[in-house]
N, C-alpha and C positions, 0 to 999 in steps of 0.2 A: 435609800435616803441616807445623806450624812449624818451623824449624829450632832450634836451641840458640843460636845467638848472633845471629840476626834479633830485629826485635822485629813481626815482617811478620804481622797474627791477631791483634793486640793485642786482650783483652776487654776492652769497653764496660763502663762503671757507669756507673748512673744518678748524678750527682755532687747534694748539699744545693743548695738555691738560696738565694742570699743575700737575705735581705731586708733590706731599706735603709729602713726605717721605725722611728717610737716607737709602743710599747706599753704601755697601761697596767701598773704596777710595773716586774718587770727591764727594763732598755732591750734595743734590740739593736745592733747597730754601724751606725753611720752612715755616708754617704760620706765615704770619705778616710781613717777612723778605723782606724789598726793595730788588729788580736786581741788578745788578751795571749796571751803564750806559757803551752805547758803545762808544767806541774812537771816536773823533770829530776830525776828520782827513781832513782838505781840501786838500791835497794829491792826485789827482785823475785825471783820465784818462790823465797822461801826461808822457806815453812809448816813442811817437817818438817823441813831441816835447816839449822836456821838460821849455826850455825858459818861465817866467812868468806861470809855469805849461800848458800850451798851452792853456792859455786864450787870447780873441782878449776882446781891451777895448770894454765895452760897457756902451758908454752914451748914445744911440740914443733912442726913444719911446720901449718902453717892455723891456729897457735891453739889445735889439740889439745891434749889434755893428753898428759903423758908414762905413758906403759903399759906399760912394763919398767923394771926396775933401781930401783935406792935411794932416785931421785928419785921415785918412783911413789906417789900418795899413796894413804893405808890404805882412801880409800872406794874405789877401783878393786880394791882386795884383795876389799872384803866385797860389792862386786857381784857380783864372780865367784863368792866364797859363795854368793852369794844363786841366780845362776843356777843352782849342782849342789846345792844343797838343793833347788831346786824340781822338778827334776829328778826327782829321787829318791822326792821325796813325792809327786808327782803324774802321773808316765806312768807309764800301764798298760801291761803286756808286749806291748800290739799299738803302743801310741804307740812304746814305747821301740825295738822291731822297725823300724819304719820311720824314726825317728833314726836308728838306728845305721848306716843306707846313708847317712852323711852325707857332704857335698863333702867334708871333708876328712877320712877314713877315721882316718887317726895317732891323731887323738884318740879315746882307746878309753875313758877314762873316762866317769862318765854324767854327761852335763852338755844345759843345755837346748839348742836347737837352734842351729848355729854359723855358719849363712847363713839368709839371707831363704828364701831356695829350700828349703832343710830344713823352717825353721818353716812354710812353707808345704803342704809334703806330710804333717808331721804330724799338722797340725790340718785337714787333707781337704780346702785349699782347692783349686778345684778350676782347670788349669791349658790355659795357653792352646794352641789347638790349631795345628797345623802349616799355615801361611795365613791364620791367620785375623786379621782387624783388632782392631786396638786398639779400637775403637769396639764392633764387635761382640762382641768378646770382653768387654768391659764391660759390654754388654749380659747378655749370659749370664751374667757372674757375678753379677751386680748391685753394681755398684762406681760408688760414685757421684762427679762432682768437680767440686770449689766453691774458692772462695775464703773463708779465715778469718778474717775483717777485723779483730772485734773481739778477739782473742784474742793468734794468733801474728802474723800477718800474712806468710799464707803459702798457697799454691797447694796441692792436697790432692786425692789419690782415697783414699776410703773403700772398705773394704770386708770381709764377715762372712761366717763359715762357720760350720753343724752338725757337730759330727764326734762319734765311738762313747767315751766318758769312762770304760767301766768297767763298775759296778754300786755299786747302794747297800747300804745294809748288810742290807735285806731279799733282796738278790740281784739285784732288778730291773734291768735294762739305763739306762744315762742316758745323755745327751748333753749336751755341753759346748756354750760359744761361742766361739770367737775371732775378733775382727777385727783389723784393720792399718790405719794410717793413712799413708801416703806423703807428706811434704812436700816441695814444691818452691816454690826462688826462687832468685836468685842472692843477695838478703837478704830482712832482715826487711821488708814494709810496702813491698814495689816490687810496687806496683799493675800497673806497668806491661806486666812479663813473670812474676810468678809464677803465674796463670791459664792464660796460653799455655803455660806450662812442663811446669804439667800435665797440659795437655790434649794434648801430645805424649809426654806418658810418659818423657820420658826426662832424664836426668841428676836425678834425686833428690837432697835435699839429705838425707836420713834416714828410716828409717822405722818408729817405734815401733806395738808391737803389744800388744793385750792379750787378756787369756783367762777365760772363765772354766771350773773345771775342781771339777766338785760332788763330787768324791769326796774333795776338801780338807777339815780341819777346821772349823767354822764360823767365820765372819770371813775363812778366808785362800782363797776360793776364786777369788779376781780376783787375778791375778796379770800381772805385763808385762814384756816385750821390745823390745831397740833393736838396728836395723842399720843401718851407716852406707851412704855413696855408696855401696861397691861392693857392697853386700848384705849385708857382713862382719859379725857380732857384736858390739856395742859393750860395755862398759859404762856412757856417757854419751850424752847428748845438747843436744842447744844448742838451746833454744829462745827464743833474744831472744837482741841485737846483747852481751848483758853478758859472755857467756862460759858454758860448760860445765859440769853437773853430771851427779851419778849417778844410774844408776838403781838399785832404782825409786823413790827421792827426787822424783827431779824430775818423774816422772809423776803422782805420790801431790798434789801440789803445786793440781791441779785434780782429778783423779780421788776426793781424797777418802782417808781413812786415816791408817794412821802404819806407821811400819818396827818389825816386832819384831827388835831387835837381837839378841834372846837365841837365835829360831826361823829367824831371817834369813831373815822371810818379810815383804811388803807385809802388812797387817791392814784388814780395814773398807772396800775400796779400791771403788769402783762404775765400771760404763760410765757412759758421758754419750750418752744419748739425744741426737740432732740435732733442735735446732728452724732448717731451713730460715729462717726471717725474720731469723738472724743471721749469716747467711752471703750471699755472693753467688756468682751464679750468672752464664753465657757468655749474651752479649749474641744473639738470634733471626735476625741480619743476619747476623753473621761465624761464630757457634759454636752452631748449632743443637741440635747433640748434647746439648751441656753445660748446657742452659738448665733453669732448675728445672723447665719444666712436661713437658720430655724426662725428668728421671730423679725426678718426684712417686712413679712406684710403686715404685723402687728404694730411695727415702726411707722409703717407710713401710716395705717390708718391713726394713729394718735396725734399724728404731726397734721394730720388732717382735720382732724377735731382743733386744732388751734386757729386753724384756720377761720373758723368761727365765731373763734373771741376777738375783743380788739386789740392784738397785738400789732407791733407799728411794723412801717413801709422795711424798715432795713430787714425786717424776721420773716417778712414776706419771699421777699428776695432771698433770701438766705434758704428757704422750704424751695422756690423757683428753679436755685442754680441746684440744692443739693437731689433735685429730681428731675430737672431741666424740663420743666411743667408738666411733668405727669403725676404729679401729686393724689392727684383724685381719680387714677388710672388703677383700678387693681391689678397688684403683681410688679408693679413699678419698683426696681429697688433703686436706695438709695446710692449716688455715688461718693468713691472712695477718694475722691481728690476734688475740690471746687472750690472759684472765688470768683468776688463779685467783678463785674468788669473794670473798673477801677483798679485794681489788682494785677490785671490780666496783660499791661503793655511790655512786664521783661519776665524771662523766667527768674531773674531776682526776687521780684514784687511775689513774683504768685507763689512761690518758695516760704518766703517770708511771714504772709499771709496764712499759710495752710500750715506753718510748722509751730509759728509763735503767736501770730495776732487772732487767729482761729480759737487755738485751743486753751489761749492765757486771758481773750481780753473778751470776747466775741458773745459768748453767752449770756454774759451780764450789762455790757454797753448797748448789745442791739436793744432793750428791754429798756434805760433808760432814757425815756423819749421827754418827758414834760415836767416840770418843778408844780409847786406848789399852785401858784398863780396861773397852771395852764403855759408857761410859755417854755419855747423851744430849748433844751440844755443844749449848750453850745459842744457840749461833748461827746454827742451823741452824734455828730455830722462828722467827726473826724478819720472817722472809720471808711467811708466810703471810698477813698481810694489811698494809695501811696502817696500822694502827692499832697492831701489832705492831712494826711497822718505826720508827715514828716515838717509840717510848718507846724505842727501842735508840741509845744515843748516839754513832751510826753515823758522823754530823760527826768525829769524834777521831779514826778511820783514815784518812776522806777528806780533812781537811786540816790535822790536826793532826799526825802521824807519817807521815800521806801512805804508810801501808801499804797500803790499798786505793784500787784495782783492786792486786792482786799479779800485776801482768802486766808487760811493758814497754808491747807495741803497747795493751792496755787500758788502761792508766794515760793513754797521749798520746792516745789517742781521744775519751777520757771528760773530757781538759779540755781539745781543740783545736776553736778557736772558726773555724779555719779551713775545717772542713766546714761551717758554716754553720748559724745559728739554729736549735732547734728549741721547739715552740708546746706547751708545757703549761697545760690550763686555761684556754685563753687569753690565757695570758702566753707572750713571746718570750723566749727566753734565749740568752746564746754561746754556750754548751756543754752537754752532758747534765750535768758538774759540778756547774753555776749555778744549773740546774732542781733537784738535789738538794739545794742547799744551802738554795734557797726553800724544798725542801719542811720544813726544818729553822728557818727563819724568818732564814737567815743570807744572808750573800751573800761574797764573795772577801774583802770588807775583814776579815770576819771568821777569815780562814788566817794568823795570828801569822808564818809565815815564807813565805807564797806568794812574796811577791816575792825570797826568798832565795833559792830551790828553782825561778824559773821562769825562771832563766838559766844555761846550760853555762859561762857564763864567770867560775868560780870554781878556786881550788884551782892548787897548782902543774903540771899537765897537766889543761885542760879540755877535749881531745878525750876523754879515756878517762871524761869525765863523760855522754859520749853512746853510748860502747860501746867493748869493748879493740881491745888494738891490733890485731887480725886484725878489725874489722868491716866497714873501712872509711866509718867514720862520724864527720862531723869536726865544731868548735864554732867556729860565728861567732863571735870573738869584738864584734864591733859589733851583732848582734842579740841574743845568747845565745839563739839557737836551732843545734840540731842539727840539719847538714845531710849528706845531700839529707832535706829534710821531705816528708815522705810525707804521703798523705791516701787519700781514698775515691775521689778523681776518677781516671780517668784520665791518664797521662803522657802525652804525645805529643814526635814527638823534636823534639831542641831546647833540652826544658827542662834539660837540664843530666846529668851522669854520674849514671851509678846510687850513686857511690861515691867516696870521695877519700882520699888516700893522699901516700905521702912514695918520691922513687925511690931515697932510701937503707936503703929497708926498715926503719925505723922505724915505720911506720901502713903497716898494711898493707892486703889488700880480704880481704874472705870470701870460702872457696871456693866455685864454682871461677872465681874470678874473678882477674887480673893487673894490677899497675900498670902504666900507661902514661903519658906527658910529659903535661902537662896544658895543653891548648892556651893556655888565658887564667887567670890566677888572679885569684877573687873578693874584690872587698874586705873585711876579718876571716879570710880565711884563707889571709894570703899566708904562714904557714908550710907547705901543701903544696903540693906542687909537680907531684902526679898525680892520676890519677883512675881507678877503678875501670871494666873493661872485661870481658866474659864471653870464658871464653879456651876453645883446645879444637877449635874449629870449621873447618870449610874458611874458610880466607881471614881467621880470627882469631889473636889471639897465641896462641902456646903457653902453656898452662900452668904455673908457676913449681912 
């Protein structure tokens, strides 16, 4: 097993290979030639609630937000709402029976489950036995674990359970699903050890879960849950270097939906089926276990479990092509290239599709299917083919408002030219960006503020234009890029802290990480003075 503060198991990626050639139309970069930086957008994850971008203040220790007293703000109120409404409307007296054995007994109202370990005996997952390994026990449950490149940029074990939901209204017995998603890294987009982190299981950075539960009203049968490090109940969660919001806001954000504030229920919310080709998997040398072609039938049986929630017609299709209907075939793997037939008339389109709209836009669009009132989002149909796509004047979010990717780590993915060319059509381009904008007949000269937006060094505090002060994430200002810059490649030591920081506790690191003296200071960022270290461990700092 890895330790928590070695980086000793580090997984392999396969890293972009640069090409250093011209191609007909977009160029690609030459020898010598700097990238250009990608857009420094704090813009993100804030679809359903857009207010302060759906950040909760956070002064309390790591960045937290504050969760008692006056200063507590009201969505922390209406989460807790949210969690004993759900409660109430949706465990059956056998769910509610085995909640009520919860870790912490005091709490005698009905409220959803108040530790990981609760939600976990509720919904039947089923638990690991006395000796047994973490590998095998993974094994047996079917818990699969990847790295989430394009999305959080975050270390991750999945995993799904059947459990007994009730009856319906003919009486018949039904079964629910719920799964859990565990994140781990010591931040967002450290290639280096969020992989390893999870593939020892241990020190979590969060872990949101969702459900579905068919004896719900129609629309509100997907419902979600968040527990932080120690397993504990949240009402938020932090997914990008920006800061903290609520649930289930900031789940609904990709999942798909909207909050009924009147029912203080999620509404319309979907799973997101796994398509394996957006994810990476433990290099065959060091991390055998973890390698996609180790957990292909734990993939598909998950992706099969989705099948049984209401997810919409496009995610259907999308489980369809990426297994060409053998979904429900044990030993089916999934494939490594697919698009929907819409897609499929040039190998321009299906290029296109699999390199950019796949893995920038695809996960989070196919999911939102229906607004508020039930009716159809008009943006949700655009995706079905090129031909759809390219009458959507989809240019105006990508680099006009720079609202899409609404991700952090997707937004710097999708215009870092530092992963290296990719070939559409036979043309090269910097970025998956470059290739969208061609498909649009444009190119970067055509983003009115790119060059505004593609440097951190603006604004009276241009560190907090890379992430708040607990991220530890700091702004050259001589590059205007945010460092430590992460990519797809691996890290190897050397390259520099995971993190950087101030030792008068003004920038601080994400937990569970500590500042510490900063051997050398970089040219542009001689106002910190530390750097981000993983604390906690034999032979590491304590934690602050």
């Amino acid at each position: 097993m890895h330790s928590f503060y070695s980086p000793a198991g580090m997984v392999k990626f396969a890293a972009a290979t640069l090409l250093l050639c011209s191609c007909a139309g977009e160029s690609v970069l030459s020898d010598g030639e700097s990238p250009p930086n990608p857009p420094v957008v704090n813009l993100a994850l804030n679809r359903t609630r857009p207010s302060n971008d759906g950040l909760l203040p956070a002064v309390g220790p790591h960045g937290w937000p504050i969760t008692e007293g006056d200063s507590m703000d009201p969505a922390i109120v209406e989460s807790r709402r949210f969690y004993d409404v759900l409660a109430q409307l949706s465990f059956t007296p056998e769910m509610e029976a085995i909640n009520s054995a919860k870790s912490e007994p005091w709490i005698s109202n009905i409220t959803s489950p108040v530790t990981f370990e609760d939600w976990k005996r509720t919904f039947r997952f089923p638990a690991r036995s006395e000796g047994e390994s973490l590998e095998a026990y993974r094994q047996r449950a079917g818990i699969v674990v990847y790295y989430n490149r394009n999305e959080l940029g975050l270390g991750r074990e999945l995993g799904c359970s059947e459990f007994p939901a009730g009856t319906d209204k003919s009486g018949n017995p039904v079964n629910g699903i719920a799964c859990f998603v565990t994140n781990y890294g010591y931040t967002f987009r450290d290639v280096r050890n969020s992989l390893a982190l999870a593939q020892d299981g241990g020190h979590p950075k969060n872990t949101v879960c969702i459900a579905y539960l068919p004896t719900m009203d129609p629309g509100y049968e997907v419902q979600f849950f968040v527990y932080g490090p120690s397993g504990r109940r949240q009402d938020w969660a932090q997914l990008d270097p920006i800061g903290p919001r609520a649930n289930p806001h900031v789940c609904m954000n990709c999942h798909g939906g909207v909050y009924d504030d009147q029912r203080h229920l999620a509404k319309f919310a979907r799973f997101l089926p796994m398509d394996p080709n957006v994810m990476s998997f433990g290099d065959e040398g060091e991390s055998p276990a973890i390698t996609r072609a180790a957990q292909e039938e734990r993939i598909r049986r998950l992706n099969a479990y989705s099948l049984r929630t209401p997810i919409t017609a496009g995610q259907r299709e999308m489980l369809h092509e990426l297994y060409e209907g053998g979904i429900e075939t044990p030993g089916t793997v999934s494939q490594h290239s697919w698009a929907p037939p819409g897609w499929r008339d040039t190998t321009e389109h299906r290029e296109l599709y699999d390199q950019v709209v796949k893995p920038y836009c695809m996960t989070c669009h196919l999911a939102m299917e229906q607004g508020l009132d039930g009716s159809r989002l008009y943006s949700y149909r655009i995706f079905e083919s090129a031909e759809r796509f390219r009458a959507f004047p989809a240019n105006v979010s990508v680099c006009g408002d720079f609202a899409m990717p609404n991700a952090q780590t997707t937004m710097v993915n999708f215009w870092n030219a530092d992963l290296g060319p990719i070939v559409v059509g036979g043309q090269a381009y910097h970025a998956p960006a470059d290739a969208l904008l061609a498909f649009y007949g444009k190119d970067r000269a055509h983003c009115d503020r790119l060059g505004e937006v593609s440097t951190c060094n603006r604004g009276p505090d241009p560190d907090l234009n890379c992430g708040n002060a607990d991220s530890g994430m700091a702004c050259n200002r001589l590059t205007g890029r945010c460092l430590p810059q992460r990519g797809l490649g691996t890290l190897s030591e050397g390259q520099g802290p995971v993190g950087y920081c101030r030792m008068d506790g003004s920038r601080r690191c994400s937990y569970p990480m500590t500042c510490q003296p900063l051997k050398e200071r970089l040219p542009g960022l001689e106002t910190l003075d530390g750097e981000c270290k993983p604390c906690g461990g034999p032979g590491a700092p304590a934690c602050n």
